[in-house]
PDBQT receptor file of N, H, CA, C and O in Angstrom, charges set to zero:
ATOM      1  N   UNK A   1      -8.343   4.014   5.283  1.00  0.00    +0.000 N 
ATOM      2  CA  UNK A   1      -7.199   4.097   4.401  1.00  0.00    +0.000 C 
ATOM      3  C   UNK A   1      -7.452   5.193   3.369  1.00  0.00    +0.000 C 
ATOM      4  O   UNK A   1      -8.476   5.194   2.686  1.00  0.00    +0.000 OA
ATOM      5  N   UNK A   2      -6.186   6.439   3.229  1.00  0.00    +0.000 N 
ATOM      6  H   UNK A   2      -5.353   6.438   3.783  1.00  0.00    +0.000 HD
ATOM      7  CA  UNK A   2      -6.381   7.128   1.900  1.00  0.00    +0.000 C 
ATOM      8  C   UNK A   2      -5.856   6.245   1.108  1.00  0.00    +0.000 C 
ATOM      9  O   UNK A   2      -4.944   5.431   1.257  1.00  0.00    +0.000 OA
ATOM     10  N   UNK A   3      -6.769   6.590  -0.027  1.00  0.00    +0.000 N 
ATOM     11  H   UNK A   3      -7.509   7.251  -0.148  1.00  0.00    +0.000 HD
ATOM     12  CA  UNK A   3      -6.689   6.275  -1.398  1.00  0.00    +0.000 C 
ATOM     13  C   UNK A   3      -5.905   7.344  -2.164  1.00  0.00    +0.000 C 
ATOM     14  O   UNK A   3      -6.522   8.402  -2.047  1.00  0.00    +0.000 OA
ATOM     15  N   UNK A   4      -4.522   7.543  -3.083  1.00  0.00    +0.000 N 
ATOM     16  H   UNK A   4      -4.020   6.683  -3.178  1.00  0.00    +0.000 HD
ATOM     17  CA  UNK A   4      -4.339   8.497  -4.224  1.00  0.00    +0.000 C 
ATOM     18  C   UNK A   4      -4.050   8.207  -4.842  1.00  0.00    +0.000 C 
ATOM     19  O   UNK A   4      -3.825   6.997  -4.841  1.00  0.00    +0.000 OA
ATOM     20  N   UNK A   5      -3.783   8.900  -5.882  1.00  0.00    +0.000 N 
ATOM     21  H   UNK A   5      -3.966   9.883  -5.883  1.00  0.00    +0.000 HD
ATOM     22  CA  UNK A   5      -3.404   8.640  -7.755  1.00  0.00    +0.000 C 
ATOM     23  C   UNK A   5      -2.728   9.465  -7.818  1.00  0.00    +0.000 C 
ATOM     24  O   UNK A   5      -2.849  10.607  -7.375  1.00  0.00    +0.000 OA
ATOM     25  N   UNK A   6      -1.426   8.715  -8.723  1.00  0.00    +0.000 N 
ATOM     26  H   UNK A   6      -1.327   7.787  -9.083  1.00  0.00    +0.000 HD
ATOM     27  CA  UNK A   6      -0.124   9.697  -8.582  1.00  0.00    +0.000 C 
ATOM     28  C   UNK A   6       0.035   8.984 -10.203  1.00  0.00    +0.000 C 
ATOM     29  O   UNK A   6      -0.341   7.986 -10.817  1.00  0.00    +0.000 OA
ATOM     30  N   UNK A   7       0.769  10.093 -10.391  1.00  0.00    +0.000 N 
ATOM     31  H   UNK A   7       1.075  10.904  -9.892  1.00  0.00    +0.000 HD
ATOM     32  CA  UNK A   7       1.600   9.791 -12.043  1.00  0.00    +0.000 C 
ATOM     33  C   UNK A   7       3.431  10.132 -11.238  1.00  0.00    +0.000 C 
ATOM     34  O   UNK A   7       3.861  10.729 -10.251  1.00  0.00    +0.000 OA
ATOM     35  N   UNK A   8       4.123   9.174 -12.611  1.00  0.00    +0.000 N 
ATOM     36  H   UNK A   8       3.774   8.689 -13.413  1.00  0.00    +0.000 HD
ATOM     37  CA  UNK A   8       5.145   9.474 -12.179  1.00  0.00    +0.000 C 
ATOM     38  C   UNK A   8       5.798  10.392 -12.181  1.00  0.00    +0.000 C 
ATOM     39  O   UNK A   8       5.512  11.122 -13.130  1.00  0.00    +0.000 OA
ATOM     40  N   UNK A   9       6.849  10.889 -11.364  1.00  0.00    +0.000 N 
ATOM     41  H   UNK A   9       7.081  10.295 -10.594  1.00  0.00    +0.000 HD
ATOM     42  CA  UNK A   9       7.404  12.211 -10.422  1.00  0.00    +0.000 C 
ATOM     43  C   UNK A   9       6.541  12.748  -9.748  1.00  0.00    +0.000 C 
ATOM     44  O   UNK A   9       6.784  13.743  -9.067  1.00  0.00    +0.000 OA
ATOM     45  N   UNK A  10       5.417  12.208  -9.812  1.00  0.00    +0.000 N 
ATOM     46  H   UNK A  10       5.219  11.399 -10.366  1.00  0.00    +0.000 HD
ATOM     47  CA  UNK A  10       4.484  13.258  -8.569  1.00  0.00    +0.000 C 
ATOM     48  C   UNK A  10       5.101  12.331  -6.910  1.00  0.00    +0.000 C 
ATOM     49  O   UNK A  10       5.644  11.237  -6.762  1.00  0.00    +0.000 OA
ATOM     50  N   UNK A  11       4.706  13.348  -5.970  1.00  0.00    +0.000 N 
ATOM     51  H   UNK A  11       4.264  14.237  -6.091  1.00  0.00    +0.000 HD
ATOM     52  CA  UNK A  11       4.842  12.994  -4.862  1.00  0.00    +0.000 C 
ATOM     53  C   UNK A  11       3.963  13.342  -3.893  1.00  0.00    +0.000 C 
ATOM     54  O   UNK A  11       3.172  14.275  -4.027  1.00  0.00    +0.000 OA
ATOM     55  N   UNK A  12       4.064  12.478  -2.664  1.00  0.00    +0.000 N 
ATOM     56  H   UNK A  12       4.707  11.720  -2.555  1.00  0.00    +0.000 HD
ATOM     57  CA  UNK A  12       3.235  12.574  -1.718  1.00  0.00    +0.000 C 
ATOM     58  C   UNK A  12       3.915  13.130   0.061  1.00  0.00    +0.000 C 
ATOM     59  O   UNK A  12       4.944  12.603   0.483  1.00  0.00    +0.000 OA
ATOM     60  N   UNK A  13       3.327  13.974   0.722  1.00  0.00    +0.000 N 
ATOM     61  H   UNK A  13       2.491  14.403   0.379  1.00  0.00    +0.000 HD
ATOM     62  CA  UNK A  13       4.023  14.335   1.914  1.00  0.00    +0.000 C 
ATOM     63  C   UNK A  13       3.586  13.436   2.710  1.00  0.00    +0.000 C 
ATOM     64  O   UNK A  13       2.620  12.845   2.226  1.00  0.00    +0.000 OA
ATOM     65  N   UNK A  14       4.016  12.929   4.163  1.00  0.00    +0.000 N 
ATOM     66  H   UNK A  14       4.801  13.409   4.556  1.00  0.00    +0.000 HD
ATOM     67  CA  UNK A  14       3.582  12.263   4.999  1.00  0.00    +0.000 C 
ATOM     68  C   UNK A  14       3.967  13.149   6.277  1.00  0.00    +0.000 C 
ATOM     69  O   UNK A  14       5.164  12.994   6.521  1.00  0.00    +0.000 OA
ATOM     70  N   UNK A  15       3.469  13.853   6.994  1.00  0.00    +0.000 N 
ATOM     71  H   UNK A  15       2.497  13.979   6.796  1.00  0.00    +0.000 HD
ATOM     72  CA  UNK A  15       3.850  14.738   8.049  1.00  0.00    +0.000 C 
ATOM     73  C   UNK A  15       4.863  15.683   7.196  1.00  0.00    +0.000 C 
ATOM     74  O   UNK A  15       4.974  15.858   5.983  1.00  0.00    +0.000 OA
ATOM     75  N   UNK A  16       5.399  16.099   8.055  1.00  0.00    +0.000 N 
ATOM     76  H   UNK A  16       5.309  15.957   9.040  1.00  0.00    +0.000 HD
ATOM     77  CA  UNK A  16       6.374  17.180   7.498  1.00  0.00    +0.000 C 
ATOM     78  C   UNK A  16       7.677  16.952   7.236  1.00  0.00    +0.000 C 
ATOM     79  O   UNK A  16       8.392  17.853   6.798  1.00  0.00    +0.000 OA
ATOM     80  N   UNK A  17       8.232  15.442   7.527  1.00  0.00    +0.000 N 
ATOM     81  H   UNK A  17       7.651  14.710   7.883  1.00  0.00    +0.000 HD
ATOM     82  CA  UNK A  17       9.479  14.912   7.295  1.00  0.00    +0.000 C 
ATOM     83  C   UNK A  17       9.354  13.396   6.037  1.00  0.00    +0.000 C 
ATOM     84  O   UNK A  17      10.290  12.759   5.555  1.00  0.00    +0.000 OA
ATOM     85  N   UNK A  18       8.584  13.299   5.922  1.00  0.00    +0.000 N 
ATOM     86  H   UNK A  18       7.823  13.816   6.314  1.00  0.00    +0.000 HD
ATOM     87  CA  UNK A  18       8.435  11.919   4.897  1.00  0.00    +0.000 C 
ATOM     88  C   UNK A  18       7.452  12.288   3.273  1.00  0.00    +0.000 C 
ATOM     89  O   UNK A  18       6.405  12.908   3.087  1.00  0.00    +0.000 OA
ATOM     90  N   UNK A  19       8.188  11.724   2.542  1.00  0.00    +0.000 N 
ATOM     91  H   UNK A  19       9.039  11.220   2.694  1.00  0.00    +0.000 HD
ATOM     92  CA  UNK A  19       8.145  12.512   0.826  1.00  0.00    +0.000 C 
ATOM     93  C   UNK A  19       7.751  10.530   0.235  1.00  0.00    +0.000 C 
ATOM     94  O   UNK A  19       8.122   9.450   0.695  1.00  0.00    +0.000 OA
ATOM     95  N   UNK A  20       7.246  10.746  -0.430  1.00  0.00    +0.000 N 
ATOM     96  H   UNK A  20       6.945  11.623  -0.803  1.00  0.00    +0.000 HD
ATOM     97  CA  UNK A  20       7.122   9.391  -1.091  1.00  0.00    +0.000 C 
ATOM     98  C   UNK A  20       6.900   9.829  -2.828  1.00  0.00    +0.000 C 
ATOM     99  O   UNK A  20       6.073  10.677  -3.162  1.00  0.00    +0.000 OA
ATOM    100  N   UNK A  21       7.728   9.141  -3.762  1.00  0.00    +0.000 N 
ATOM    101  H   UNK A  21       8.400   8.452  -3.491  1.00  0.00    +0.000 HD
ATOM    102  CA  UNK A  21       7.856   9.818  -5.186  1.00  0.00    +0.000 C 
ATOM    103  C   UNK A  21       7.579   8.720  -6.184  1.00  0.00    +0.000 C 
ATOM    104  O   UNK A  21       8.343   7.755  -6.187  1.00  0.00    +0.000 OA
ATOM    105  N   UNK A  22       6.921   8.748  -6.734  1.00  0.00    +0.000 N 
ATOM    106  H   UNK A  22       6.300   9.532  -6.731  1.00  0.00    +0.000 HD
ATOM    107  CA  UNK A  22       6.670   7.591  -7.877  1.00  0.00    +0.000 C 
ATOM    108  C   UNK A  22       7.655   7.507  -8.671  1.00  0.00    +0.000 C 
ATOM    109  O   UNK A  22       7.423   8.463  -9.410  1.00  0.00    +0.000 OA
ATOM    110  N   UNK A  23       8.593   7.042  -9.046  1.00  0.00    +0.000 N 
ATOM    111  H   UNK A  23       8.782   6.265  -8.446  1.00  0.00    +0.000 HD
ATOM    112  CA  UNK A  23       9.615   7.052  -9.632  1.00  0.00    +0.000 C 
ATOM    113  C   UNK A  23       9.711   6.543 -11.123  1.00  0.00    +0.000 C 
ATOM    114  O   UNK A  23      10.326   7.143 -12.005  1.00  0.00    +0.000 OA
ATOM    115  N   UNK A  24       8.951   5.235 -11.309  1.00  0.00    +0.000 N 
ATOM    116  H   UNK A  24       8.451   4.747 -10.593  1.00  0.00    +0.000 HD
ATOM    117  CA  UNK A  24       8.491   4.650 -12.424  1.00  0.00    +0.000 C 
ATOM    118  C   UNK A  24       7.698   3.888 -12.113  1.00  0.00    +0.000 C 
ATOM    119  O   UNK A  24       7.511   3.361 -11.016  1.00  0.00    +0.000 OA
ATOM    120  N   UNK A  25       6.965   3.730 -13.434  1.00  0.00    +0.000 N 
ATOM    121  H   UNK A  25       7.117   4.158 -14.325  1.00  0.00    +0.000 HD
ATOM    122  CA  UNK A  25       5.132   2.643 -13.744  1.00  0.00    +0.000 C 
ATOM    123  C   UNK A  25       5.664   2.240 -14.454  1.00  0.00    +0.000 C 
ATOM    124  O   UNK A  25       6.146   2.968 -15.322  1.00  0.00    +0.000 OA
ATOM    125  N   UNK A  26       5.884   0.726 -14.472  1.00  0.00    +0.000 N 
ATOM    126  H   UNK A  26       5.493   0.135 -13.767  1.00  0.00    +0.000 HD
ATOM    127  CA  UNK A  26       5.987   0.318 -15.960  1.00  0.00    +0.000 C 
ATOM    128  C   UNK A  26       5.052  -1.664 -15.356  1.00  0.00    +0.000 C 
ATOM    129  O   UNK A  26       5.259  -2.578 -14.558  1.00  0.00    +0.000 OA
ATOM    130  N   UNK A  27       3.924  -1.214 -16.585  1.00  0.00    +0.000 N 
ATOM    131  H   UNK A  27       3.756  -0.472 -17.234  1.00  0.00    +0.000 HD
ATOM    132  CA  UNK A  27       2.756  -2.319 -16.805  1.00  0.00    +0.000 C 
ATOM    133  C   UNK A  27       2.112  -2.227 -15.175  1.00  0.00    +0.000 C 
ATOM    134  O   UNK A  27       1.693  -1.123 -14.828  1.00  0.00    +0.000 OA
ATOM    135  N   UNK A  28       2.016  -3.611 -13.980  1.00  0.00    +0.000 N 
ATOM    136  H   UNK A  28       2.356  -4.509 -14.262  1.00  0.00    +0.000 HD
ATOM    137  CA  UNK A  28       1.637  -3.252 -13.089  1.00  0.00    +0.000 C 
ATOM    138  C   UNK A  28       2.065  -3.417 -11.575  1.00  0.00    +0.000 C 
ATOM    139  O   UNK A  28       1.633  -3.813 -10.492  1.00  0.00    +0.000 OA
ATOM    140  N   UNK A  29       3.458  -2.730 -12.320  1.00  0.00    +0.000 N 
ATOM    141  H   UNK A  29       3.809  -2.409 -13.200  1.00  0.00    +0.000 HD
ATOM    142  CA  UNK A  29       4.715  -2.437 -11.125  1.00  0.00    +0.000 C 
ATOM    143  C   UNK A  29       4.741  -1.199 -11.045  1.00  0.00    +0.000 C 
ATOM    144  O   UNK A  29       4.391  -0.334 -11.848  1.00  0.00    +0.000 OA
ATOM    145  N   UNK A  30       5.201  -1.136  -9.972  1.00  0.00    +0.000 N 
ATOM    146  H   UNK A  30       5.485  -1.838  -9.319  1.00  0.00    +0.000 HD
ATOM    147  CA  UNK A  30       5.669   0.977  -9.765  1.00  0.00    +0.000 C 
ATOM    148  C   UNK A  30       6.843   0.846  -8.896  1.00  0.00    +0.000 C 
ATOM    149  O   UNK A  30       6.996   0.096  -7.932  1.00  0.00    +0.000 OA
ATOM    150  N   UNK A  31       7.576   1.634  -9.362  1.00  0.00    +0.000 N 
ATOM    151  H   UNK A  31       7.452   2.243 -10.145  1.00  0.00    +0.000 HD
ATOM    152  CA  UNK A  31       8.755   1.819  -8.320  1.00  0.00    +0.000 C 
ATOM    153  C   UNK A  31       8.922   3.240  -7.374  1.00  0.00    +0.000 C 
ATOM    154  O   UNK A  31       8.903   4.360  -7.884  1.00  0.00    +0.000 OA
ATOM    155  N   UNK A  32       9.073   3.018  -6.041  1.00  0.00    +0.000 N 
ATOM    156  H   UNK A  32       9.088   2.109  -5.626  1.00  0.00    +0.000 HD
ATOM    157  CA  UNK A  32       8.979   4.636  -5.348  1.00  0.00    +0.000 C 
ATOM    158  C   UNK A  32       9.750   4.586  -4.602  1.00  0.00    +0.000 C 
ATOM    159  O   UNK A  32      10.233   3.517  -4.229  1.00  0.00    +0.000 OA
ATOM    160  N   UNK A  33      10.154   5.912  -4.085  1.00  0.00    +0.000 N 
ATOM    161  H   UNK A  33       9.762   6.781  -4.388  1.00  0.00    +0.000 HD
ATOM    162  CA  UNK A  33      11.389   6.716  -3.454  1.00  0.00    +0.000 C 
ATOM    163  C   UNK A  33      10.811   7.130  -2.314  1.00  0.00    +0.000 C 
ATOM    164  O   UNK A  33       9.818   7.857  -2.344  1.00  0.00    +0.000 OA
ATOM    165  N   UNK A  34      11.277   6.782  -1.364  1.00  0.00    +0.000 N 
ATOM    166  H   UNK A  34      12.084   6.191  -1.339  1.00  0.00    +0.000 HD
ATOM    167  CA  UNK A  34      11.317   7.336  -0.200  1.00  0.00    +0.000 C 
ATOM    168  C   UNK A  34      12.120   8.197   0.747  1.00  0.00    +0.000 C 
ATOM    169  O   UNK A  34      12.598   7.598   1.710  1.00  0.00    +0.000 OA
ATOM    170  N   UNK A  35      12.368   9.554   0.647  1.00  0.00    +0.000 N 
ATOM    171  H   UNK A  35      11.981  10.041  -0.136  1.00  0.00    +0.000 HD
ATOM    172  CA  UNK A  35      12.687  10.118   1.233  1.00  0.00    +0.000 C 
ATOM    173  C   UNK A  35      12.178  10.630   3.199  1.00  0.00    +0.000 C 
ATOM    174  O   UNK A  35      11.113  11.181   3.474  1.00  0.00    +0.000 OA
ATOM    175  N   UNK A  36      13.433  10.190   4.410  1.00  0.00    +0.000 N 
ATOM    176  H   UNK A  36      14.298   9.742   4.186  1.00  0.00    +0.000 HD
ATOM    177  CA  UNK A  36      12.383  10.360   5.360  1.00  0.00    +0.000 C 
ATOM    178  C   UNK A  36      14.192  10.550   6.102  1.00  0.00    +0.000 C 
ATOM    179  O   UNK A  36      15.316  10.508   5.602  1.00  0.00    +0.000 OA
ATOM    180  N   UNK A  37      13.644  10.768   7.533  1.00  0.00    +0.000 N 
ATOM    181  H   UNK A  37      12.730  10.802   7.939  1.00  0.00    +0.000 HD
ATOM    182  CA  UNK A  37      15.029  11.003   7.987  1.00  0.00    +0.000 C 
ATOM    183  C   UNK A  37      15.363   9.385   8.484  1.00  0.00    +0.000 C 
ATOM    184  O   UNK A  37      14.635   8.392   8.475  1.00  0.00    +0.000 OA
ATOM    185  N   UNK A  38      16.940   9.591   8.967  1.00  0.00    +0.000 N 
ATOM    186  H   UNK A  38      17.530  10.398   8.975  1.00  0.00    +0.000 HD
ATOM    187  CA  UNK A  38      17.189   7.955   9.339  1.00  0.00    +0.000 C 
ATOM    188  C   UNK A  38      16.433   7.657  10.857  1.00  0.00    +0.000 C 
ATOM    189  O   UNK A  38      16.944   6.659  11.366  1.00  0.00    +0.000 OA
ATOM    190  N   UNK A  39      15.638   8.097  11.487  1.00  0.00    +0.000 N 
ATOM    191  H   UNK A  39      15.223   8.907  11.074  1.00  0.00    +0.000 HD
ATOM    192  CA  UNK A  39      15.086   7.886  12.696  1.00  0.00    +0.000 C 
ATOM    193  C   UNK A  39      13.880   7.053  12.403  1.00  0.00    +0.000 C 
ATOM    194  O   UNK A  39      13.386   6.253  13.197  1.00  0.00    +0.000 OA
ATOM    195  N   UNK A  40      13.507   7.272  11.365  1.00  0.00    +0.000 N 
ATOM    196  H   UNK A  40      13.909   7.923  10.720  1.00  0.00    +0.000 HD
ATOM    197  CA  UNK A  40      11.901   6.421  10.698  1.00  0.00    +0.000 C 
ATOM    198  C   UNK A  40      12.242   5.253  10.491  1.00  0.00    +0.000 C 
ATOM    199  O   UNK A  40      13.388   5.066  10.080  1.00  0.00    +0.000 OA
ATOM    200  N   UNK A  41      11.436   4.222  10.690  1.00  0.00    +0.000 N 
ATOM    201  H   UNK A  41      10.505   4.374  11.023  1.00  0.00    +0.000 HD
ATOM    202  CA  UNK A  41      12.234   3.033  10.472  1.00  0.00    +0.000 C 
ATOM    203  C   UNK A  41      11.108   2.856   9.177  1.00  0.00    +0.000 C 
ATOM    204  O   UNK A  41       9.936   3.213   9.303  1.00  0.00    +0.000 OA
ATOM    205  N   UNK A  42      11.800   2.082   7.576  1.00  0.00    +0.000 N 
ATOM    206  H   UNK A  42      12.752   1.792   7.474  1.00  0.00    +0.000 HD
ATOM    207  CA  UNK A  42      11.005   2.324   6.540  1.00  0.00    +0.000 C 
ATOM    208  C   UNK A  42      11.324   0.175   6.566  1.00  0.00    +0.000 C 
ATOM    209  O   UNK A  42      12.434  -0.346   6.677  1.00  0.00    +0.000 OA
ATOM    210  N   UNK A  43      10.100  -0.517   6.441  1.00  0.00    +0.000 N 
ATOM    211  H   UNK A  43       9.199  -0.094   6.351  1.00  0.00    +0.000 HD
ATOM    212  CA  UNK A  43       9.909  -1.717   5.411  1.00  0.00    +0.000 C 
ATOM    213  C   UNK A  43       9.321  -2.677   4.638  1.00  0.00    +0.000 C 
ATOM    214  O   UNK A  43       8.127  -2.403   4.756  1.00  0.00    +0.000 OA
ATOM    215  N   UNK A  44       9.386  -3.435   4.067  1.00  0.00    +0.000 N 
ATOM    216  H   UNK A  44      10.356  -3.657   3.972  1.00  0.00    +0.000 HD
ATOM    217  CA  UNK A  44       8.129  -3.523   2.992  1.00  0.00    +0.000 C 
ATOM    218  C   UNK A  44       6.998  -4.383   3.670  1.00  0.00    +0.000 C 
ATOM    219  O   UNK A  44       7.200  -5.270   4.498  1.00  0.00    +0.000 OA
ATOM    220  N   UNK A  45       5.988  -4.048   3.271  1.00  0.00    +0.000 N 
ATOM    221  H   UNK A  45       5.823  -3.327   2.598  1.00  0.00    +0.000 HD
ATOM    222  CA  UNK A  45       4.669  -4.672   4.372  1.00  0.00    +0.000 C 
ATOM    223  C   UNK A  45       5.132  -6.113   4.541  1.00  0.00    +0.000 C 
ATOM    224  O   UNK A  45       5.736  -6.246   5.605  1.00  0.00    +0.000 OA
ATOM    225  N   UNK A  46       5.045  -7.180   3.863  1.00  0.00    +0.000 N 
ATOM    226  H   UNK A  46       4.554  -7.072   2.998  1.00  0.00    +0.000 HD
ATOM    227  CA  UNK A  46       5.663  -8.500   3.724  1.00  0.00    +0.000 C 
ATOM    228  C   UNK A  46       6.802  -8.961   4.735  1.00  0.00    +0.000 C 
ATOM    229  O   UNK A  46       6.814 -10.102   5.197  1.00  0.00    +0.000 OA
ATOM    230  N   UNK A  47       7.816  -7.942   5.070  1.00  0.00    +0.000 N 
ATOM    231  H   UNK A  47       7.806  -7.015   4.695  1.00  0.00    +0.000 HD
ATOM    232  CA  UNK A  47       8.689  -8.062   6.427  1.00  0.00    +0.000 C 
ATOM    233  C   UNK A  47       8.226  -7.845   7.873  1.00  0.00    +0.000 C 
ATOM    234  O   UNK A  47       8.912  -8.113   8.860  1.00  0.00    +0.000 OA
ATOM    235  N   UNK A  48       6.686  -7.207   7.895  1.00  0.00    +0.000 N 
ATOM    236  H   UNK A  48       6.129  -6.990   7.093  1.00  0.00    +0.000 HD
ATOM    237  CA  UNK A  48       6.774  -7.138   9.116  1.00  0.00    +0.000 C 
ATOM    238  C   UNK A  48       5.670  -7.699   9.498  1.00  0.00    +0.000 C 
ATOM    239  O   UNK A  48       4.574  -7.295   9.111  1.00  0.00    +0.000 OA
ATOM    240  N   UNK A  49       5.863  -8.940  10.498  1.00  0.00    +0.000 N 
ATOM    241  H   UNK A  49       6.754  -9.269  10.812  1.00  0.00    +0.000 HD
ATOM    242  CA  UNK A  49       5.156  -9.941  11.324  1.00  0.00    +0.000 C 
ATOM    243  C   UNK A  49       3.838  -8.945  11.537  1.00  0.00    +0.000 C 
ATOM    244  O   UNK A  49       3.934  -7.729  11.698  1.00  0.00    +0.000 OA
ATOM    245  N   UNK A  50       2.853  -9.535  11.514  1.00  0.00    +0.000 N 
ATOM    246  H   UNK A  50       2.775 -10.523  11.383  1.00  0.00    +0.000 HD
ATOM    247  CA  UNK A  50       1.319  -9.097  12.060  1.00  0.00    +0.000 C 
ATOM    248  C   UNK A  50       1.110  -8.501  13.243  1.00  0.00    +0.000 C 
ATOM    249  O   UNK A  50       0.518  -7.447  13.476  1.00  0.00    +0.000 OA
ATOM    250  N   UNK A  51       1.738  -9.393  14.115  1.00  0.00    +0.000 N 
ATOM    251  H   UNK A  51       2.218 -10.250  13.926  1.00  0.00    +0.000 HD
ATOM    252  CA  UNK A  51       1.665  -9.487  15.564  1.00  0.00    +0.000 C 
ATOM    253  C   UNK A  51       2.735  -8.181  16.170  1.00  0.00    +0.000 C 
ATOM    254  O   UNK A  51       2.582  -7.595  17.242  1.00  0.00    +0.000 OA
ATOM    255  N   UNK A  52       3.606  -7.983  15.363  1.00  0.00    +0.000 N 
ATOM    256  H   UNK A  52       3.730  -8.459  14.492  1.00  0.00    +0.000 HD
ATOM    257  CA  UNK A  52       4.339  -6.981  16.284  1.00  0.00    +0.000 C 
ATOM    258  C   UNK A  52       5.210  -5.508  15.595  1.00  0.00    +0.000 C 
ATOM    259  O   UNK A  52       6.332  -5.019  15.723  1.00  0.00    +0.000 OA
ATOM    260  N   UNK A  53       3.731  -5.125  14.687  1.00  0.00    +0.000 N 
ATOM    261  H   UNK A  53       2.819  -5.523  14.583  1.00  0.00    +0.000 HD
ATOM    262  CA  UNK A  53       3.413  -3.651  14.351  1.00  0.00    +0.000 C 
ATOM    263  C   UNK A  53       4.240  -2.969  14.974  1.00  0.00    +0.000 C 
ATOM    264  O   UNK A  53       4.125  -3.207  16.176  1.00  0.00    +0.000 OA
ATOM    265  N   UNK A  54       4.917  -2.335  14.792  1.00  0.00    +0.000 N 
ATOM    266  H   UNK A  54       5.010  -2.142  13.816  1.00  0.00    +0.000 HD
ATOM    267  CA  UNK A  54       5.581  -1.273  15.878  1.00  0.00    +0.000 C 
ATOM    268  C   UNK A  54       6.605  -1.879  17.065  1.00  0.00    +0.000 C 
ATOM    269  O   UNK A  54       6.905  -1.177  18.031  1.00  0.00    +0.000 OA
ATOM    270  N   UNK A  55       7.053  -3.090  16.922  1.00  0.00    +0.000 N 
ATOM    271  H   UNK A  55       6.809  -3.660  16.138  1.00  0.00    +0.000 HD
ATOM    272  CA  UNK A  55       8.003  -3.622  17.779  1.00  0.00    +0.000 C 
ATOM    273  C   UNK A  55       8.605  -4.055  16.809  1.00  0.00    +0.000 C 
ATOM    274  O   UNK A  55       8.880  -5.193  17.188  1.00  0.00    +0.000 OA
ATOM    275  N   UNK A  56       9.195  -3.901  15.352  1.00  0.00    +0.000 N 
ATOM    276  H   UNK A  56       8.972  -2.976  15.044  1.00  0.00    +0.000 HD
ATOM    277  CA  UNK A  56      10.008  -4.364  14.664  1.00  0.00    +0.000 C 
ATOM    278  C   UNK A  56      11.604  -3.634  14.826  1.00  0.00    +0.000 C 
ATOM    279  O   UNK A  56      11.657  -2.620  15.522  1.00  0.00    +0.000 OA
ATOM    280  N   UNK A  57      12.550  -4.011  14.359  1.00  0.00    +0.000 N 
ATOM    281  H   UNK A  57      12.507  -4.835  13.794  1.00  0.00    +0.000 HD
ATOM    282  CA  UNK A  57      13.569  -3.852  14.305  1.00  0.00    +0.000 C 
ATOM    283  C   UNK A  57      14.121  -3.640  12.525  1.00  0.00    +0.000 C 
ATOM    284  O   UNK A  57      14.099  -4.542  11.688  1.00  0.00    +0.000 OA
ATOM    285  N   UNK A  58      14.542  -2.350  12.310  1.00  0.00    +0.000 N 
ATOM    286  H   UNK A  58      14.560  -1.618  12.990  1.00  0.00    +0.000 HD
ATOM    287  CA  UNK A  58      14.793  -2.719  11.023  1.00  0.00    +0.000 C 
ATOM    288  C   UNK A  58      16.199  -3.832  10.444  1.00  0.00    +0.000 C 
ATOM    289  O   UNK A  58      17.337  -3.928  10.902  1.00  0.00    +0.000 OA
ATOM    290  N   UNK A  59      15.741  -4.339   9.631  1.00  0.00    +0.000 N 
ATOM    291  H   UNK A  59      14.816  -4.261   9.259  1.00  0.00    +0.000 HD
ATOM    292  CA  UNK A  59      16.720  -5.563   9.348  1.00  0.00    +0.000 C 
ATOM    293  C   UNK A  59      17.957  -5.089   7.912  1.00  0.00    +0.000 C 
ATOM    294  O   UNK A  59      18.714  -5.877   7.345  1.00  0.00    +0.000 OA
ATOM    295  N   UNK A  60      17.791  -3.394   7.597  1.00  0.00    +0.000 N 
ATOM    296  H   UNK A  60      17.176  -2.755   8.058  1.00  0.00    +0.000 HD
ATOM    297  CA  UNK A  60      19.003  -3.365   7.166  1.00  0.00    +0.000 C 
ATOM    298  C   UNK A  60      19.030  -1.758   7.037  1.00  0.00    +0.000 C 
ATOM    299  O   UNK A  60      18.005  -1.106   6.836  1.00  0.00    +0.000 OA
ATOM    300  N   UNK A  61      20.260  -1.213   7.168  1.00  0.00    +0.000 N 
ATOM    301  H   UNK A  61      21.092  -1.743   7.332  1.00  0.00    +0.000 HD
ATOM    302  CA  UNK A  61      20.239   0.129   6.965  1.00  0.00    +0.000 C 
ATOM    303  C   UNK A  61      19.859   1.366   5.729  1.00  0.00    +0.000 C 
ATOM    304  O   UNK A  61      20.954   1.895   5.539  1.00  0.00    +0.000 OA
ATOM    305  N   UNK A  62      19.294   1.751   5.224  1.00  0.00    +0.000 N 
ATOM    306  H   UNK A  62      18.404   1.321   5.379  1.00  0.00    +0.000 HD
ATOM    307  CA  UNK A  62      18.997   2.310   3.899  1.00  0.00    +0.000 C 
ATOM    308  C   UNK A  62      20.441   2.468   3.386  1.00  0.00    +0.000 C 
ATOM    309  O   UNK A  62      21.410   2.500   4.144  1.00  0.00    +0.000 OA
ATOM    310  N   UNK A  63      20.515   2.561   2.107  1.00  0.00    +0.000 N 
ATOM    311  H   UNK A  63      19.728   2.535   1.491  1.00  0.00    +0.000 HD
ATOM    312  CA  UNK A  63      21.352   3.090   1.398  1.00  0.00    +0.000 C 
ATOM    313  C   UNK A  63      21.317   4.815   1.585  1.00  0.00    +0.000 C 
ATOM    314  O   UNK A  63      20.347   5.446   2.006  1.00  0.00    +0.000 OA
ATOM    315  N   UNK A  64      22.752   5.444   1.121  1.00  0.00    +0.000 N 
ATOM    316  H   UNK A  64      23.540   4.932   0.779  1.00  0.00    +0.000 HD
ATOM    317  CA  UNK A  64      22.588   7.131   1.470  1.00  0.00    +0.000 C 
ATOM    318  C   UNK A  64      22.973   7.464  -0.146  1.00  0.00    +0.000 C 
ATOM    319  O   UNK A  64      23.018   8.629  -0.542  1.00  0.00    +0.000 OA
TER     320      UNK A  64
């Protein structure tokens, strides 16, 4: 696993199509932005079953 340290508005690339942006820190929450195209399927670790990594279905469409 990388490890980074971001302050907020910094951002991170993920390949050449996925942007991840710290948006706000406040105490020991952070809120971030994900920019990626709609083909990526994006969701929060907690939604997706153990067992079937990569056989999920996303369960709602991003906002545009």
């Amino acid at each position: 696993m990388l490890v980074l340290s971001r302050k907020a508005d910094q951002r991170i690339a993920i390949g050449n199509d996925v942007w991840i942006t710290v948006l706000k820190i406040v105490g020991n929450r952070v809120k971030v932005g994900i920019d990626a195209p709609d083909s990526r399927q994006i969701m929060r670790g907690e939604l997706v079953p153990e067992r079937s990594v990569g056989a999920v279905r996303p369960i709602a469409r991003r906002a545009k």
